[in-house]
C-alpha positions in Angstrom: -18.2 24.6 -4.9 -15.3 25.6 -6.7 -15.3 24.9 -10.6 -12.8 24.9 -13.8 -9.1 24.5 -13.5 -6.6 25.5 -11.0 -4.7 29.1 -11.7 -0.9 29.7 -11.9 0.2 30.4 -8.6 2.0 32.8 -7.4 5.8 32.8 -6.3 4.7 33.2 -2.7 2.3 30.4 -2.1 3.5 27.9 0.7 0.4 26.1 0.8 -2.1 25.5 -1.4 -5.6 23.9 0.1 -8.2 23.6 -2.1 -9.5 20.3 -1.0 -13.8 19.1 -1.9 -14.8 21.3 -4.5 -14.8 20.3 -8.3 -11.9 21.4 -9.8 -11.0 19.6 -12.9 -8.1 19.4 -15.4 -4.5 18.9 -14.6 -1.9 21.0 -12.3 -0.9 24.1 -13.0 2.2 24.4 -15.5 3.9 27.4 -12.8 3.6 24.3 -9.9 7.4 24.0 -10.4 8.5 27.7 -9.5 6.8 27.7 -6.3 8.2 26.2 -2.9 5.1 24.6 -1.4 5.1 22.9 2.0 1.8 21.6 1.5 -0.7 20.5 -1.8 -3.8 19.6 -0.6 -6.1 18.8 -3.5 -8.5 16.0 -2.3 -12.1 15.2 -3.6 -11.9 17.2 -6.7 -12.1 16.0 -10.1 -8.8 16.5 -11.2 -7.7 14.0 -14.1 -4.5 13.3 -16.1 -1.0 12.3 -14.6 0.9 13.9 -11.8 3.6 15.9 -13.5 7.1 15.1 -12.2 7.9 18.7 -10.9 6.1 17.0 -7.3 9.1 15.0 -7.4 12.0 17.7 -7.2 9.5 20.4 -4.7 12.4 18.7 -2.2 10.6 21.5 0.3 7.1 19.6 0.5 6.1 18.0 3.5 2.6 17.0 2.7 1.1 15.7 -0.7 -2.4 14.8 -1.0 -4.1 14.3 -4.4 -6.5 11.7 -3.1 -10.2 11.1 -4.4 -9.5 12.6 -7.9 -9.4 11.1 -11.4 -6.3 10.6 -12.0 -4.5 8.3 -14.1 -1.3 6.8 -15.5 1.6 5.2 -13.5 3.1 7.1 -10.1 5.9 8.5 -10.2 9.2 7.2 -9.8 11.7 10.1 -9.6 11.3 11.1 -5.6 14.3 12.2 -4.0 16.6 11.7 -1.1 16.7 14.9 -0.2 12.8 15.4 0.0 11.2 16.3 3.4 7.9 14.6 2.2 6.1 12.7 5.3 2.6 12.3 3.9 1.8 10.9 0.4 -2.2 10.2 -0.3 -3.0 9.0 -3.8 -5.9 7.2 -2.6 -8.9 6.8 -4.7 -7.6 7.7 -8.5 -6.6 5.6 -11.3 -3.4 4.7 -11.0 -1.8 1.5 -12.7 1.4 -0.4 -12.8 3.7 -0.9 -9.7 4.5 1.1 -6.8 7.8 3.1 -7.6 11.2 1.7 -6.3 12.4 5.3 -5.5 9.6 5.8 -2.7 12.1 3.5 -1.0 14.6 7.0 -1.1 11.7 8.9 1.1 13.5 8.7 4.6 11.1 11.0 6.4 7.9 9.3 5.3 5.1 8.5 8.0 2.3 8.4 6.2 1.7 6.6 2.3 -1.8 6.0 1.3 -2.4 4.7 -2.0 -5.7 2.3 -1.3 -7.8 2.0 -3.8 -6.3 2.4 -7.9 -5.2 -0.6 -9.7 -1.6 -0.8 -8.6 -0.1 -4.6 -9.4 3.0 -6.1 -9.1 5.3 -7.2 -5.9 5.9 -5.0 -3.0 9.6 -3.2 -3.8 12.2 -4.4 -1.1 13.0 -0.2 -0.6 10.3 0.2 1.0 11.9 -1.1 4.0 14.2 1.9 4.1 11.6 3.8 5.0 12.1 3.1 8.6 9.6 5.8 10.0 6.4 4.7 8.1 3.9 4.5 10.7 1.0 4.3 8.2 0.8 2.0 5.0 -2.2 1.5 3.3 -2.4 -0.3 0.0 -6.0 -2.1 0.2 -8.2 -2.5 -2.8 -5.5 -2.8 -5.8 -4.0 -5.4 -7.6 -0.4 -6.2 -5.8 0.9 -10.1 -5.3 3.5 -12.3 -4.3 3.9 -12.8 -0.7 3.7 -10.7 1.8 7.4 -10.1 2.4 9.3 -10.7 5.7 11.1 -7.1 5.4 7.6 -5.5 6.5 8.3 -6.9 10.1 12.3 -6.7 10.3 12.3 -3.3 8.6 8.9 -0.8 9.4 8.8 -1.4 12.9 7.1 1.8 13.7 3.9 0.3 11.6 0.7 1.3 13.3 -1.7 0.4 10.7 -0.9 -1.9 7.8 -3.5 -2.0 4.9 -3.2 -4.9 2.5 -6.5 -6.0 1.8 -8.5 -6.8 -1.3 -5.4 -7.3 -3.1 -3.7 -10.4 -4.5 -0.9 -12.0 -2.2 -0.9 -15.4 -1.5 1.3 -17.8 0.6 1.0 -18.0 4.3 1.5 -14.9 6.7 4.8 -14.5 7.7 5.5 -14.6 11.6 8.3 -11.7 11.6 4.9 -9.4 11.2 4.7 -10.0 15.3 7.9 -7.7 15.5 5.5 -4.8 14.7 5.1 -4.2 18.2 3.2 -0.5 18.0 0.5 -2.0 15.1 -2.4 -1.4 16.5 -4.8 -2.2 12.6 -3.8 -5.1 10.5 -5.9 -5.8 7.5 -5.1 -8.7 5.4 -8.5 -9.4 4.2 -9.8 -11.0 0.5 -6.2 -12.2 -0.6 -5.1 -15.8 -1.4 -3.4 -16.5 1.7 -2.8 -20.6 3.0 -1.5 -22.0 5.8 -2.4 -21.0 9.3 -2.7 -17.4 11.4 0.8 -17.4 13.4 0.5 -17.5 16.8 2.8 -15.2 17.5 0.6 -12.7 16.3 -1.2 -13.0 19.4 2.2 -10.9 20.9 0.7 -8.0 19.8 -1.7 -7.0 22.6 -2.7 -3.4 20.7 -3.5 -5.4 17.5 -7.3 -5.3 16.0 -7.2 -8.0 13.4 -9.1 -7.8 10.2 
């Protein structure tokens, strides 16, 4: 039951957990002096943008800011040389589209961002991102088709998250190369045309 703002942080902090309490306000201004592994700042009531120091901390490995208040557009200055594998801004505020330079995270496994009001196409660098084994992006505002590149590119996709959202067109059959997805959700869009068959390849698939 933690209140108020967080502190500065000392130089020797590697991870910082301070996850379901009600901290509010924005980060710390001494975030970019430390070498954090880990930011876990879930289910407070932080509020504001994320301040683009996140994006040069090339030492994190796990970011998770979900079920806050924040607000404004993501950022779109991450790294190839970041270690990151785990980004969750689910549950905030967020707005406009998903940044092309997530695309330079090689190492991601895990990006969770259900739940803001993200719009826009999917970027095609996503697909560099050849380890994602996680992609959620339910309940926002994203259209166009769903792109091809999700089944020739992120075949290590074990659950992939687009529902509530606004794609339309029909489902594209190179999402039966995604031969480890075990959760597809594809749920209250404005897709046509029939359910591939192919799709019934996928033995580990539950369907949504």
């Amino acid at each position: 039951q933690l209140e108020g703002s967080i502190p500065d942080l000392p130089i020797g902090v590697q991870v910082l957990d301070l996850s379901h309490n009600y901290l509010s306000g924005s980060f710390p201004q001494s975030l970019a002096e430390v070498e954090l592994y880990y930011l876990l700042l879930s289910n407070n009531f932080l509020s504001a943008g994320i301040p683009t120091d996140l994006c040069n901390m090339v030492s994190m490995l796990v970011i998770d800011l979900s079920n806050n208040s924040l607000s404004g557009e993501l950022l779109n200055c991450w790294r190839t040389n970041s270690n990151l594998y785990t980004i969750d801004f689910s549950s905030n505020n967020f707005w406009g589209e998903i940044p092309s330079t997530i695309g330079s995270l090689s190492n991601l496994v895990t990006l969770h961002l259900r739940n803001n009001n993200l719009s826009g196409i999917l970027p095609t660098s996503l697909q560099s991102c050849s380890r994602l084994m996680f992609l959620d992006l339910g309940d926002n505002n994203l259209s166009g088709n769903i792109p091809k590149w999700i089944g020739d590119g992120l075949q290590s996709l074990v659950l992939l998250s687009l529902g509530s959202n606004q794609f339309s067109g029909e489902i594209p059959e190179e999402l039966s190369q995604l031969h480890a997805l075990q959760y597809l959700d594809l749920s209250n869009n404005k897709l046509c045309g029939q359910i591939p068959h192919v799709l019934g390849n996928l033995t580990a698939l539950h369907l949504s």
